[in-house]
Backbone as a ProteinNet text record, in pm:
[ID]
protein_1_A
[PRIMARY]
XXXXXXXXXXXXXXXXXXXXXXXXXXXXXXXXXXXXXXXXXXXXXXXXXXXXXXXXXXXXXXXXXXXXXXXXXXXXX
[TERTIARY]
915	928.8	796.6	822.6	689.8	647.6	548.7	499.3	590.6	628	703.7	625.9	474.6	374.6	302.8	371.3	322.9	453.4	448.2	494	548.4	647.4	721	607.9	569.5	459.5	331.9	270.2	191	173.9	273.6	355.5	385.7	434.2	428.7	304.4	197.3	38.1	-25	47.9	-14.7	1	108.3	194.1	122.2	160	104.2	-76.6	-174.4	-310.2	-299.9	-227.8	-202.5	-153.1	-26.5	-29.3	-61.9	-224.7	-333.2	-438.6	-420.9	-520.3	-520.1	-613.8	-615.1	-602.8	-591.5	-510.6	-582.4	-744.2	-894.4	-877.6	-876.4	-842.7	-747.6	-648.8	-518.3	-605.6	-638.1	-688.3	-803	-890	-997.6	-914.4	-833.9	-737.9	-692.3	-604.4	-574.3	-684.8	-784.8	-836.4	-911.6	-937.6	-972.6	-858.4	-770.7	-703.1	-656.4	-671	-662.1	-768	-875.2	-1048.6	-958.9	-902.2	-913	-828.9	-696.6	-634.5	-674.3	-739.8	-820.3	-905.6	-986.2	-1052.8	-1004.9	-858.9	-837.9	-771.6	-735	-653.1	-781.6	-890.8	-1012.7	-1050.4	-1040.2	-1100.2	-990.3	-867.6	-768.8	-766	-804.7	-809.7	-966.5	-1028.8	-1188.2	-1095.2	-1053.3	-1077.1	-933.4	-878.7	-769.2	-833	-946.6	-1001.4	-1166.4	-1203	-1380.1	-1463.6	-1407	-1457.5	-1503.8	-1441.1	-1392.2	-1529	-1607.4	-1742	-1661.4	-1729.4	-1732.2	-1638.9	-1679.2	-1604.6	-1491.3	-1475.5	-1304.6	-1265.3	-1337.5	-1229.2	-1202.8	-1287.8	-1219.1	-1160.9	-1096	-1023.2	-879.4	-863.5	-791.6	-698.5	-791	-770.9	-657.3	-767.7	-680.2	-506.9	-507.2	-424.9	-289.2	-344.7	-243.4	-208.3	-313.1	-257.5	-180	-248.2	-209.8	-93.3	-144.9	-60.6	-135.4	-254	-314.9	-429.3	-456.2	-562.1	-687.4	-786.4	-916.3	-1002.4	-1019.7	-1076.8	-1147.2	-1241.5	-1319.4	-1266.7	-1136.9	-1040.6	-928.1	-949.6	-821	-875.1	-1008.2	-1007.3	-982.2	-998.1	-993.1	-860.6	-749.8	-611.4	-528.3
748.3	891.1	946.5	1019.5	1093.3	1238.5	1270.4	1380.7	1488.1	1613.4	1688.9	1734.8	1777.2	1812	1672	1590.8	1428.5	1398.8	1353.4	1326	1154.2	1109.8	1038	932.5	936.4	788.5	828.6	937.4	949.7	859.3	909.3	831	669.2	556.2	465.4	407.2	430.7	426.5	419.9	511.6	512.7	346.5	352.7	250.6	106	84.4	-21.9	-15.3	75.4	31.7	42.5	77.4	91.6	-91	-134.6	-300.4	-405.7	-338.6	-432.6	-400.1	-325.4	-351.6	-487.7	-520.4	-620.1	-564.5	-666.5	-618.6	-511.6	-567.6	-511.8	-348.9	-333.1	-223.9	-101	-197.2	-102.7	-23.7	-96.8	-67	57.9	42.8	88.1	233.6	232.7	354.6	444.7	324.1	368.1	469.5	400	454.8	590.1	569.1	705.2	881.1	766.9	924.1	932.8	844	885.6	959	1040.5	1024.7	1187.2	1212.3	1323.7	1398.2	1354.4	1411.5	1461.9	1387.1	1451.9	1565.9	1566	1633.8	1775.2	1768.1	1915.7	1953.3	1850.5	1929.3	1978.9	1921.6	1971.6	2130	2131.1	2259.3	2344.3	2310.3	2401.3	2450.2	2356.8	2424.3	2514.4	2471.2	2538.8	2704.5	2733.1	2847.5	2914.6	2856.4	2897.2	2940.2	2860.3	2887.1	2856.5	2974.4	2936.1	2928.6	3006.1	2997.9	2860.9	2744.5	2654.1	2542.7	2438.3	2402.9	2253.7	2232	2071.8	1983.2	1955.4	1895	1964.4	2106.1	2150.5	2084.5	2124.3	2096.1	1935.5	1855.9	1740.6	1677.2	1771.9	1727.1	1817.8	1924.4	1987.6	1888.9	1841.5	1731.5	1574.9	1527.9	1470.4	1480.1	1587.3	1640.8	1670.2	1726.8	1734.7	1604.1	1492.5	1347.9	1338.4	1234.3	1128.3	1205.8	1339.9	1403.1	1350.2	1342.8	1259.7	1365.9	1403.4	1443.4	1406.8	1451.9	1389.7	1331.7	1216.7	1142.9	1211.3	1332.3	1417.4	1508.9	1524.4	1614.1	1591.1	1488.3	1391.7	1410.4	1412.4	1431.1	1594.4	1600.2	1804.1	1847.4	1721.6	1798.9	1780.7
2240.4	2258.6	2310.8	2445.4	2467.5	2415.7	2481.8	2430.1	2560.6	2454.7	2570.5	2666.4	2648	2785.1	2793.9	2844.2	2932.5	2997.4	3148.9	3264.4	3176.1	3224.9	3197.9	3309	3378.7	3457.1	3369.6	3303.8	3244.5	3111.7	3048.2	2920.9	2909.6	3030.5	3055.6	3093.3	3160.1	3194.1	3031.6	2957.2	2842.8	2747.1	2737.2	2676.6	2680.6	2855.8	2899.8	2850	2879.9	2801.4	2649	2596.8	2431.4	2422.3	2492.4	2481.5	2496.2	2579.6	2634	2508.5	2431.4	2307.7	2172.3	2173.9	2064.5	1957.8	1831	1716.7	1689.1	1682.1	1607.9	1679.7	1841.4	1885.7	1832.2	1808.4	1731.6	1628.5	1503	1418.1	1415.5	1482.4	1511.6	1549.8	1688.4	1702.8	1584.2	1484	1354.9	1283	1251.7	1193.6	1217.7	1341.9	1428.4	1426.6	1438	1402.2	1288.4	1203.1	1049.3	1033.7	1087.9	1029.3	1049	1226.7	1307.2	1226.4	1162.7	1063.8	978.8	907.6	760.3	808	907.4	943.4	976.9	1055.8	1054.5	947.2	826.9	766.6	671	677.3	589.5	649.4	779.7	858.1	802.2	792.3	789.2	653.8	503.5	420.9	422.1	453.9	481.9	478.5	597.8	664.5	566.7	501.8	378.6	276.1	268.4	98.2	95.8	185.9	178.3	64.6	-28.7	-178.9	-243.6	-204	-248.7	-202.1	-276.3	-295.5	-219.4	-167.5	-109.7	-210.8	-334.6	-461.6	-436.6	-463.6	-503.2	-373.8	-248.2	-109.7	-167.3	-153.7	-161	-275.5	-410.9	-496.5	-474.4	-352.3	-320.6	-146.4	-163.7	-11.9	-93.5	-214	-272.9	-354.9	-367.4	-443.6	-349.7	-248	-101.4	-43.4	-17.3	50.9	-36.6	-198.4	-279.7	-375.2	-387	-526.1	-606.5	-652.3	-756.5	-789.5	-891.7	-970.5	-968.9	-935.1	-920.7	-1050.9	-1063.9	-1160.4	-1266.4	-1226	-1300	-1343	-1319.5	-1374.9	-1504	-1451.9	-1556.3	-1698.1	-1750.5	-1853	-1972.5	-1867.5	-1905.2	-1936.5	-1891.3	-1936.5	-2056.5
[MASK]
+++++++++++++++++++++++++++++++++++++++++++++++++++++++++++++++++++++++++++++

């Protein structure tokens, strides 16, 4: 499935250098836009909840991926 603003020869060009990547490549890809994800969804709570200290953002980050409670929290309940 392409992207609806990418040209159908755009989209195949793509494909084909995406199946010339090695595994390690894939990965590396993977992980790259796993990083880019987190990242806006970090900007996006940023600008939701500026109040919120580096720690809360990222026990508020956890809580949204995993559904999981942040370790330093767990005892308080």
């Amino acid at each position: 499935m392409s992207a609806r603003d990418t040209s159908e020869e755009a989209a195949r060009l793509q494909l084909e250098i995406h199946r010339r990547f090695t595994p390690a490549e894939r990965l590396r890809m993977a992980f790259e836009m796993s990083e880019f994800a987190r990242s806006l969804s970090r900007a996006g709570l940023r600008a939701r909840r500026p109040e919120l200290t580096e720690a809360e953002l990222d026990d508020e980050l956890l809580r949204q991926f995993y559904g999981i409670e942040p370790r330093r929290n767990r005892s308080s309940r």
